[in-house]
MARPAFI-412905 format. One record per residue (C-alpha): x, y, z; residue in one letter; residue number from 1. Coordinates in nm, 3 decimals. Layout:
{{X,Y,Z},'A',NUM}
...
// end
This chain:
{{-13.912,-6.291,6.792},'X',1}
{{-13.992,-6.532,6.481},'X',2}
{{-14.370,-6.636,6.517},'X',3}
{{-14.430,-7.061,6.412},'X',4}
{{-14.488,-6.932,6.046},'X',5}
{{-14.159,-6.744,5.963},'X',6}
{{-14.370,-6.391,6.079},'X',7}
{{-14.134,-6.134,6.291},'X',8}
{{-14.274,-5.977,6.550},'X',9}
{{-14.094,-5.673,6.754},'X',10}
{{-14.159,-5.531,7.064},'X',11}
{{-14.049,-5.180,7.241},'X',12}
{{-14.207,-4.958,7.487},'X',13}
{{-14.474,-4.740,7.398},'X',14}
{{-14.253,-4.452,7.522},'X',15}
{{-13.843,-4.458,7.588},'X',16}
{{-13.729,-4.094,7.721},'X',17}
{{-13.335,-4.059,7.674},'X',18}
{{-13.076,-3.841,7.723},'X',19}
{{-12.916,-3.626,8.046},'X',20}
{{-13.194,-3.472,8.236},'X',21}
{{-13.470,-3.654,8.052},'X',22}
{{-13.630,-3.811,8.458},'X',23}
{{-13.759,-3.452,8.432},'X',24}
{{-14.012,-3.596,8.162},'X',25}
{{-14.118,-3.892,8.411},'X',26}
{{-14.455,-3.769,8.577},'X',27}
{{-14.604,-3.626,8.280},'X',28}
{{-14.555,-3.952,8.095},'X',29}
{{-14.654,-4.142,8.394},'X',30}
{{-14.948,-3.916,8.446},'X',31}
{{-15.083,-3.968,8.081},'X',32}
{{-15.094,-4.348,8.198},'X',33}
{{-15.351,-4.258,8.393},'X',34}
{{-15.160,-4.289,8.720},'X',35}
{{-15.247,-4.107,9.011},'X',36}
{{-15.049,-4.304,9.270},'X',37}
{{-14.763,-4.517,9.194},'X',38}
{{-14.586,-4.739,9.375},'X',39}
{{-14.233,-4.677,9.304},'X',40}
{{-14.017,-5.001,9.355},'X',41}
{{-13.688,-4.931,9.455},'X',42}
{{-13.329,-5.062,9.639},'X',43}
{{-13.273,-4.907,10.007},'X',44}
{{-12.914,-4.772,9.882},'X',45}
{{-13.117,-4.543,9.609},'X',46}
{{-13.254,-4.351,9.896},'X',47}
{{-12.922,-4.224,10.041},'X',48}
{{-12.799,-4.184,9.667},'X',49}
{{-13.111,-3.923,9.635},'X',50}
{{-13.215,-4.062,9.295},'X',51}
{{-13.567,-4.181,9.513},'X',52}
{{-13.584,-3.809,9.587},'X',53}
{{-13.570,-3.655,9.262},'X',54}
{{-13.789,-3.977,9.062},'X',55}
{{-14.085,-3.877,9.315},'X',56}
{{-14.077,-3.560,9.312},'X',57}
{{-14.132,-3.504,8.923},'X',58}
{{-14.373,-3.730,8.960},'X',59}
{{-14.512,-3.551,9.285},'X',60}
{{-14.517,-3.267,9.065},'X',61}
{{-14.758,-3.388,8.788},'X',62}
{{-14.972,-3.488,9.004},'X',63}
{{-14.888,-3.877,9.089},'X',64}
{{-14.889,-3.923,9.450},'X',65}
{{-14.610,-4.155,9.551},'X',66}
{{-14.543,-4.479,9.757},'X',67}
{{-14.172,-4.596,9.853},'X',68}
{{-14.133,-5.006,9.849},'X',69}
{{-13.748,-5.058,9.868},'X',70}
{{-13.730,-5.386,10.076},'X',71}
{{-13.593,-5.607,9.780},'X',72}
{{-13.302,-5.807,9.752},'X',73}
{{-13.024,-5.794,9.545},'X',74}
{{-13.129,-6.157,9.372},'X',75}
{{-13.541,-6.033,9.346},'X',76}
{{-13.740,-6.290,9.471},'X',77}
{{-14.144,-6.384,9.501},'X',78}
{{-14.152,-6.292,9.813},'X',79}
{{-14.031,-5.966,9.729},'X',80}
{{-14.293,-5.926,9.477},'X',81}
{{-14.526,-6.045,9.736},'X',82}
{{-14.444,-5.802,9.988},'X',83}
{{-14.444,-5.530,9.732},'X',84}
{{-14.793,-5.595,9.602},'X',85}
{{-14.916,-5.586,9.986},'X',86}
{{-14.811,-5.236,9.977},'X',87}
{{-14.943,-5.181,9.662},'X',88}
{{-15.275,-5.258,9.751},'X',89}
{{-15.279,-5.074,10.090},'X',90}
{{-15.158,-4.793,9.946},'X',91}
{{-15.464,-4.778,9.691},'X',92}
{{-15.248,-4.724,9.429},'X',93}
{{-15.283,-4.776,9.002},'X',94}
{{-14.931,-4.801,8.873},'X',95}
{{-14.542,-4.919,8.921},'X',96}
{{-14.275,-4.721,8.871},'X',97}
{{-13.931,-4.918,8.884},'X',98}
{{-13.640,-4.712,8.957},'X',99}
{{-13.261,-4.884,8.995},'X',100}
{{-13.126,-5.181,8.912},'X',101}
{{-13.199,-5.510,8.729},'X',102}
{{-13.318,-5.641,9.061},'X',103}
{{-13.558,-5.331,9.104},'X',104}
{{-13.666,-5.337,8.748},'X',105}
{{-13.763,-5.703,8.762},'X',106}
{{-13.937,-5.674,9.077},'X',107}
{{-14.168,-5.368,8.952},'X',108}
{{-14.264,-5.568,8.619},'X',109}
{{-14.367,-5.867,8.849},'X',110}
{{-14.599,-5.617,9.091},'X',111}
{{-14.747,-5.505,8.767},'X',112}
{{-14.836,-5.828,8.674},'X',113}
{{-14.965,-5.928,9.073},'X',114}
{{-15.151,-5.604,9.090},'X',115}
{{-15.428,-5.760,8.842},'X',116}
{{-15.363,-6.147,8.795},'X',117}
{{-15.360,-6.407,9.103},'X',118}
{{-15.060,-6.560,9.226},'X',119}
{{-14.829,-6.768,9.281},'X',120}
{{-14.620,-6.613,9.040},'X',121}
{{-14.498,-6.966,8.880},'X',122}
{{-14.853,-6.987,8.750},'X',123}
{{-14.640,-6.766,8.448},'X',124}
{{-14.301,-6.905,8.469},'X',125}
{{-14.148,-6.958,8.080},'X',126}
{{-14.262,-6.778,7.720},'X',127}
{{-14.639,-6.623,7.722},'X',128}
{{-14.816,-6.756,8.016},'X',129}
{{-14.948,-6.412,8.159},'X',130}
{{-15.280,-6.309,8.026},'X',131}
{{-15.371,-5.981,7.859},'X',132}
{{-15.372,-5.683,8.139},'X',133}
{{-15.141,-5.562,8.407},'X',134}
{{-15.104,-5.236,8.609},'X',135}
{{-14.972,-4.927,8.407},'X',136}
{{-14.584,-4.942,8.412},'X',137}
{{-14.281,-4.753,8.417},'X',138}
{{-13.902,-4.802,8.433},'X',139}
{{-13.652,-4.646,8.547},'X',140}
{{-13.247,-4.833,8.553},'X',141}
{{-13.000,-4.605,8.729},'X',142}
{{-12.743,-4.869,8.586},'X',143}
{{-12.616,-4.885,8.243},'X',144}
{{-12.694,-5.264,8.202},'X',145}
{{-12.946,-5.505,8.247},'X',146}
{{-13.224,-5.372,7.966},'X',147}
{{-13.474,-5.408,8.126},'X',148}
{{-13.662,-5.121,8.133},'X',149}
{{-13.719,-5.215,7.729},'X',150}
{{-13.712,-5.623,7.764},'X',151}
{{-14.048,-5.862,7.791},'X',152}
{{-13.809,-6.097,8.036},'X',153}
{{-13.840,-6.090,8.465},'X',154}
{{-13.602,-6.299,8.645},'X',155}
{{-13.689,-6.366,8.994},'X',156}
{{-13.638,-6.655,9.237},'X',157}
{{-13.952,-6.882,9.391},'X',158}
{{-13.874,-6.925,9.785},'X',159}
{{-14.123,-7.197,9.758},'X',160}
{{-13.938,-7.432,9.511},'X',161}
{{-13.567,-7.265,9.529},'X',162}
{{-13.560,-7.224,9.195},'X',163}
{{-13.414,-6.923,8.964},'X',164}
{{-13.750,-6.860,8.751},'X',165}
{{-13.749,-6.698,8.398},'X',166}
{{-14.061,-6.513,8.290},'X',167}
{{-14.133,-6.391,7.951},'X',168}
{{-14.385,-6.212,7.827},'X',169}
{{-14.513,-5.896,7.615},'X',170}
{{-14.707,-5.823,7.926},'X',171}
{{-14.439,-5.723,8.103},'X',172}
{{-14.279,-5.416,7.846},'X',173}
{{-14.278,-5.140,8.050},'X',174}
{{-14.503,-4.839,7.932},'X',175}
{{-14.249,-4.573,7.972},'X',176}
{{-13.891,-4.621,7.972},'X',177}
{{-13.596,-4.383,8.152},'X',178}
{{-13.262,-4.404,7.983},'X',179}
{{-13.128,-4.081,8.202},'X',180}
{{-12.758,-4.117,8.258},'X',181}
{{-12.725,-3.810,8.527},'X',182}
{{-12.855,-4.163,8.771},'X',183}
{{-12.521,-4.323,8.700},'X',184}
{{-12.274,-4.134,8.781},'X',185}
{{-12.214,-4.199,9.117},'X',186}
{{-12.238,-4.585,9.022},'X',187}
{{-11.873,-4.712,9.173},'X',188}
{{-11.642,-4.894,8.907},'X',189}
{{-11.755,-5.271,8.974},'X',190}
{{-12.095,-5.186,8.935},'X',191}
{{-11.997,-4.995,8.641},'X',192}
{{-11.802,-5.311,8.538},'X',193}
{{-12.065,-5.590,8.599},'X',194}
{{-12.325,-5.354,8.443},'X',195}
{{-12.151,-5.255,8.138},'X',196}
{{-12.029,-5.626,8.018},'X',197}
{{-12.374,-5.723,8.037},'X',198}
{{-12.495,-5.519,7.878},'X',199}
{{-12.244,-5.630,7.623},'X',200}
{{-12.325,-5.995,7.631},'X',201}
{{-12.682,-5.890,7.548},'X',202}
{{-12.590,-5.707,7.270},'X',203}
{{-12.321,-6.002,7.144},'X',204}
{{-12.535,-6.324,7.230},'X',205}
{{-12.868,-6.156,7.033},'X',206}
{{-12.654,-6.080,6.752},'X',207}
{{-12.541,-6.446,6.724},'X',208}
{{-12.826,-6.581,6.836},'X',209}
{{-13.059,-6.839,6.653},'X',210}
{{-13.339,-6.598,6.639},'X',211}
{{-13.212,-6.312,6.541},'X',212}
{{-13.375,-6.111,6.265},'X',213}
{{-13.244,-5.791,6.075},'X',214}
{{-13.344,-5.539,6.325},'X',215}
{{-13.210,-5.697,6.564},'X',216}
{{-12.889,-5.777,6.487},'X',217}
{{-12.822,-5.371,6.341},'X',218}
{{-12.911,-5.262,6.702},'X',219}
{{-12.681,-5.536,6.871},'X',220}
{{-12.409,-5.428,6.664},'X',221}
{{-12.459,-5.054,6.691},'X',222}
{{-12.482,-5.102,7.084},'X',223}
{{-12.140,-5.342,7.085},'X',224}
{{-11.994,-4.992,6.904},'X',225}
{{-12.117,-4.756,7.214},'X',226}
{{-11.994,-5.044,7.496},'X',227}
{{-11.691,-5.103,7.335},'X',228}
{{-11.587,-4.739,7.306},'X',229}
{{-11.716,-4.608,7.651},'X',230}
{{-11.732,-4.886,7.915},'X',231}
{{-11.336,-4.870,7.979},'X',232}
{{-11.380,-4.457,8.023},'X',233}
{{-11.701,-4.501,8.251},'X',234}
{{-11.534,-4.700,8.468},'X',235}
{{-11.232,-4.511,8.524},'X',236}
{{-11.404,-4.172,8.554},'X',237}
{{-11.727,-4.243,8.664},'X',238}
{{-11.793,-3.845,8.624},'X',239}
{{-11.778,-3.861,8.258},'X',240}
{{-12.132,-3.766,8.166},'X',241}
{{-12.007,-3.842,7.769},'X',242}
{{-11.892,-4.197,7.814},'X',243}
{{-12.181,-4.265,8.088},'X',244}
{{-12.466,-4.159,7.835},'X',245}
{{-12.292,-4.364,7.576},'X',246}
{{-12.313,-4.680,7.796},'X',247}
{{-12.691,-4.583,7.886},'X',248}
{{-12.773,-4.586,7.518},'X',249}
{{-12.561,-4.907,7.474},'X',250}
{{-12.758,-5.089,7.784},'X',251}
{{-13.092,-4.963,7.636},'X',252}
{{-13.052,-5.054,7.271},'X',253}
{{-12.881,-5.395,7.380},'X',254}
{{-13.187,-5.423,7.547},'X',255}
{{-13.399,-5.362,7.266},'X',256}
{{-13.195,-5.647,7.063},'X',257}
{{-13.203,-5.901,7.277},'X',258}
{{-13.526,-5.858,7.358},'X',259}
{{-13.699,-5.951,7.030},'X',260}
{{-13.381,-6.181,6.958},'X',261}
{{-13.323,-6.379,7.271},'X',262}
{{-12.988,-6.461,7.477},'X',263}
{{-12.774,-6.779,7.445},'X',264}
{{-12.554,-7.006,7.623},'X',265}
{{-12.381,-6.723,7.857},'X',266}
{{-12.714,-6.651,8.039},'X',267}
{{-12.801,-7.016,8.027},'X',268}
{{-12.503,-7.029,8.241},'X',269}
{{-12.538,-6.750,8.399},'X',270}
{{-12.824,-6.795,8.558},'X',271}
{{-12.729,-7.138,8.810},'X',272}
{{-12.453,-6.891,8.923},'X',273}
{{-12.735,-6.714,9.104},'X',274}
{{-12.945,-7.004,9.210},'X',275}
{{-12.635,-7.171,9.383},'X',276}
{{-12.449,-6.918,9.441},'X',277}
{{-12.597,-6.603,9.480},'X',278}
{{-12.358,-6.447,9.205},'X',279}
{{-12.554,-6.130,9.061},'X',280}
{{-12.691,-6.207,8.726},'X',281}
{{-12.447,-5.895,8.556},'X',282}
{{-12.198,-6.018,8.728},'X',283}
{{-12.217,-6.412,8.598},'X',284}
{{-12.286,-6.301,8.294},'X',285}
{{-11.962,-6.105,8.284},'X',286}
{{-11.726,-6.395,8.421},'X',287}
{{-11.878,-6.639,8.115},'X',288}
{{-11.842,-6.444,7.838},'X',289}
{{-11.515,-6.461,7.741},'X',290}
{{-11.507,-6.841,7.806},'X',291}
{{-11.822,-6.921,7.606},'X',292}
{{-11.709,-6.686,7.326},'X',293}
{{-11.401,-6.896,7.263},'X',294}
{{-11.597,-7.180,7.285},'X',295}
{{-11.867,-7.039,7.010},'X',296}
{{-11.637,-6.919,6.801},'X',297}
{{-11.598,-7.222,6.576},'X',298}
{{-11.956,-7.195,6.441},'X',299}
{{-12.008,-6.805,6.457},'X',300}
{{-11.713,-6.691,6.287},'X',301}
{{-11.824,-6.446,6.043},'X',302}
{{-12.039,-6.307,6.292},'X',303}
{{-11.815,-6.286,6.511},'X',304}
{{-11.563,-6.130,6.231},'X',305}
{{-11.806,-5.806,6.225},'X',306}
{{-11.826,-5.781,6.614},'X',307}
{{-11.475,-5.707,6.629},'X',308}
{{-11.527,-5.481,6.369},'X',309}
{{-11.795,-5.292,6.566},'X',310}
{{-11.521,-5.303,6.857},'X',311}
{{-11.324,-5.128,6.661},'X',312}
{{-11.078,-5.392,6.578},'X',313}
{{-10.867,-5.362,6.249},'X',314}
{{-10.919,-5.647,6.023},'X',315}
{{-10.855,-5.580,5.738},'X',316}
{{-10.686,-5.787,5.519},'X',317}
{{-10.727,-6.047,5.806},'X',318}
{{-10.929,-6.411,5.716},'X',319}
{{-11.294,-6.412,5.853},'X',320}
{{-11.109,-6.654,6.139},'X',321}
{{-10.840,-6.455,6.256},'X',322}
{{-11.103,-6.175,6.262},'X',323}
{{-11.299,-6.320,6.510},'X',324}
{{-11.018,-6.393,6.708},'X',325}
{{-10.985,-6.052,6.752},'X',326}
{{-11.332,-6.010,6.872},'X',327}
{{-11.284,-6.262,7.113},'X',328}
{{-10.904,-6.136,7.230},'X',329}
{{-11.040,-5.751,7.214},'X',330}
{{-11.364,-5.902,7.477},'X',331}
{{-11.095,-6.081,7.726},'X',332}
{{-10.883,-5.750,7.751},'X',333}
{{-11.177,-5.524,7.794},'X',334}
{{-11.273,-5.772,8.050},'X',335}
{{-10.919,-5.746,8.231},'X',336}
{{-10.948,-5.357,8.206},'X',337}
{{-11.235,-5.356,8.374},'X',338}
{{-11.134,-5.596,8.625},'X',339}
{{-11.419,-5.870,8.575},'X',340}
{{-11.299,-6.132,8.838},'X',341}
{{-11.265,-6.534,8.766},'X',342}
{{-11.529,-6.710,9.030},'X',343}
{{-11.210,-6.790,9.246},'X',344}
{{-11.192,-6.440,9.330},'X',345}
{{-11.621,-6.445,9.390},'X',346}
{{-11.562,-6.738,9.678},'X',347}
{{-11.648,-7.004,9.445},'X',348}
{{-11.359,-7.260,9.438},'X',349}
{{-11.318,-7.596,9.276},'X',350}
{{-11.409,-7.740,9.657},'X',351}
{{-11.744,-7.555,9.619},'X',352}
{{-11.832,-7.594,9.241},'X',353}
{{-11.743,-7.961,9.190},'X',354}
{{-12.048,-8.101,9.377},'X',355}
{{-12.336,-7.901,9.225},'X',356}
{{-12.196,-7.808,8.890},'X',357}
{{-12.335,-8.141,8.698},'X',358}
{{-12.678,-7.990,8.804},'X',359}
{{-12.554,-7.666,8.730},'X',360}
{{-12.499,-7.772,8.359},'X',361}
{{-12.813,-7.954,8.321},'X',362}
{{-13.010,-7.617,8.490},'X',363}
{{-12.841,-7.421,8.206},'X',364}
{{-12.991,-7.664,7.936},'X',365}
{{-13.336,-7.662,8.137},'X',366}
{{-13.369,-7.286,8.076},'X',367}
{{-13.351,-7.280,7.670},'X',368}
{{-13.121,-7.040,7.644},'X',369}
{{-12.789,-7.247,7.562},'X',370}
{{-13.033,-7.414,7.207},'X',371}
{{-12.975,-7.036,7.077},'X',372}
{{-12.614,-7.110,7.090},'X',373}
{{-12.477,-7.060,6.757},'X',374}
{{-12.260,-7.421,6.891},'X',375}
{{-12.501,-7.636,7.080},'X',376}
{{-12.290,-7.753,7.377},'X',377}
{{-12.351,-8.091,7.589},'X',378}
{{-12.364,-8.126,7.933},'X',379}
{{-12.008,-8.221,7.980},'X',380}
{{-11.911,-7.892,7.795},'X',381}
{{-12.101,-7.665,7.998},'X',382}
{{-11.917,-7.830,8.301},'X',383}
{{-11.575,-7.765,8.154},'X',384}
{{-11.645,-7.399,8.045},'X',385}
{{-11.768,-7.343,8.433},'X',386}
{{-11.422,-7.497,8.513},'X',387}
{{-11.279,-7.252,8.307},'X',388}
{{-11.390,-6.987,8.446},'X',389}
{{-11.249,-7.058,8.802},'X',390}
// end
C-alpha cells in the first residue's frame, strides 16, 4: 500500500507454513501465540471431509484445547460472526483458528476482531477503522484461492442493512498462515475452477492495479506463472499433489500481491453479484474476468504484454498490442477449459439482471475498487460488461 507521502508499506503474516504436510506445524505455532483454546471456525462439509479432524488434533496435541463453530454460510455474514463470537465467549477461549474456505477465513478474521472490540461490525466497514488489538489468529484455506489467510481484507454481509460490506485493515492479518495442499485434494473440479481463477484475478488485477509497487507486481507475476501452468491439471486430476501445491502457492502469493496492491474493477463487480445474487465471490470473480480484461486492455497493454508472457504465451517478435491480446485470448481459453460458466448458466438471465443492474453498476463504483482500474469505466460501461457476461 502507498502511504499519503509516496512511503510503501507491506504487510504479511508473522508466520506462513507451506508445503504438503506442513498442518502438522499448526499447534506449535498456534501454541507460541499463546493460545490455549481456540475456537476453530469452520464449514459443516469440512467435518465429513475430516480436514476438522486432523486441524484439531495437532492442535489438541500441543496443548490447545479446541472448540468447533461451523454454522456459517457460504456468503459469511454478521450474524455469522455474531453467532460465532457467542461461542467464543462461552467457550472461554483466547484465539481463532480459520480452517476452509474464503467464507470460513473471513468469518474467523471478523471473530478475532469481535472477541476484543464492540460491535456492530459496520462500526469498521472500509480502509483502517479497527483499532489496535484483536484475538490471536490463525488461518487455515483448504482451497487454493481466495488469499486470505495472508490478506488485511474481510468480506461479509450486514443482515441489518443488506449490504455486501468490505473491511480492511492490518488488524485483521492472520498470525499464522497454512498453505498445506494435502486439504485440497478432494476439492471437486468447480471448486477447483472458481478457486483457481480467482486466485488468478488477484494476482492479474494487483499487477495492473493503480497501486501497485515493485514487490508487488514480481509476486503477481510469479503467481500468474504457477496458476497458469497448474490450474488446468488440478482440475482434471484433482489427485495431483504437484499441480495442487502449485496452485496453493499461486493462491497464497496472489494473496500476498494483492494484498499490499489492491484489486480493481473485476471485484468491484464482483462483489453486487453476491449482494443480489448470491453468486460466490470466486465464482463472480471468475465470470468477469475475461470481460473486464478486454475491456482494460486499451490502457494496460504493456502490462498486459508481460502477463501473457508469465502465461507462457510466445510473443516474441509480436507488438506490445498483439501481445496482450494473447494474454487476454490465453485467460478466455483457460477459462473455457475449466468450464467457468456465463451468469446464464448461474440462473441469472437478462429477465433477472435488467432491473437491478443500474444499481449494480453504481454498487461497483461505491466500493473503490473499479478507480484502480488501469481504464476508469462509467456507469453505463459497467452495465454493458455485466451484459456481457450473460
Amino acid at each position: 500500500m502507498t502511504s499519503a507521502n509516496g512511503g510503501r508499506e507491506f504487510r504479511l503474516p508473522g508466520l506462513i507454513l507451506t508445503g504438503p504436510g506442513c498442518l502438522g506445524q499448526t499447534g506449535a505455532a498456534t501454541a507460541e501465540l499463546g493460545v490455549n483454546h481456540a475456537l476453530v471456525v469452520t464449514a459443516t462439509p469440512l467435518r465429513e471431509s475430516g480436514a476438522v479432524d486432523e486441524a484439531t488434533a495437532v492442535l489438541n496435541a500441543a496443548g490447545v484445547a479446541t472448540t468447533i463453530f461451523d454454522e456459517i454460510n457460504a456468503e459469511p455474514t454478521t450474524d455469522d460472526v455474531e453467532a460465532a463470537v457467542a461461542t467464543y465467549e462461552a467457550a472461554g477461549a483466547n484465539g481463532v483458528v480459520g480452517l476452509g474456505g474464503g467464507s470460513a477465513l473471513d468469518t474467523a478474521k471478523a471473530v478475532a476482531v469481535r472477541a476484543v472490540h464492540p460491535g456492530p461490525l459496520s462500526l469498521y466497514q472500509g480502509q483502517d477503522q479497527i483499532p489496535p488489538g484483536r484475538a490471536p489468529l490463525v488461518a487455515i484455506p483448504t482451497t487454493a484461492g481466495t488469499g486470505s489467510e495472508v490478506t488485511r481484507f474481510t468480506i461479509l454481509t450486514d443482515r441489518a442493512r443488506d449490504v455486501k460490506m468490505l473491511i480492511g485493515s492490518a488488524t485483521v492479518i492472520p498470525d499464522v498462515a497454512v498453505a498445506d495442499p494435502n486439504l485440497t485434494l478432494t476439492a471437486p473440479p468447480p471448486v477447483t475452477a472458481s478457486a483457481g481463477i480467482d486466485a488468478l484475478t488477484h494476482a492479474i488485477e494487483s499487477y495492473i492495479s493503480r497501486r501497485a509497487q515493485p514487490l508487488s507486481s514480481s509476486l503477481a507475476l510469479s503467481a500468474i506463472s504457477m496458476i497458469g501452468a497448474n490450474l488446468r491439471q488440478a482440475w482434471a486430476n484433482g489427485q495431483d499433489l504437484a499441480a495442487r501445491r502449485a496452485m496453493m502457492d499461486g493462491a497464497l502469493v496472489a494473496g500476498m500481491s494483492f494484498t499490499n496492491a489492491s484489486v480493481a474493477l473485476v471485484h468491484g463487480m464482483a462483489r453486487p453479484l453476491g449482494a443480489y445474487f448470491g453468486v460466490p465471490h470466486g465464482l463472480s470473480n471468475a465470470v468477469l474476468l475475461p470481460h473486464v480484461m478486454a475491456y482494460t486492455a486499451p490502457e494496460a497493454t504493456g502490462q498486459y504484454a508481460e502477463i501473457a508472457r508469465a502465461l507462457g504465451e510466445e510473443v516474441a517478435g509480436l507488438s506490445t498490442a498483439a501481445a496482450a491480446g494473447r494474454a487476454i485470448a490465453a485467460v478466455q481459453s483457460l477459462c473455457s477449459d475449466v468450464e467457468v460458466p456465463g451468469l446464464t448458466a448461474l440462473g441469472i438471465g437478462r429477465d433477472q439482471l435488467m432491473p437491478v443492474v443500474a444499481a449494480m453498476a453504481n454498487d461497483a463504483l461505491d466500493s473503490g475498487s473499479p478507480a484502480n482500474n488501469p481504464r476508469v469505466p462509467e456507469a453505463s460501461e459497467i452495465v454493458a460488461l455485466y451484459e456481457q457476461a450473460l
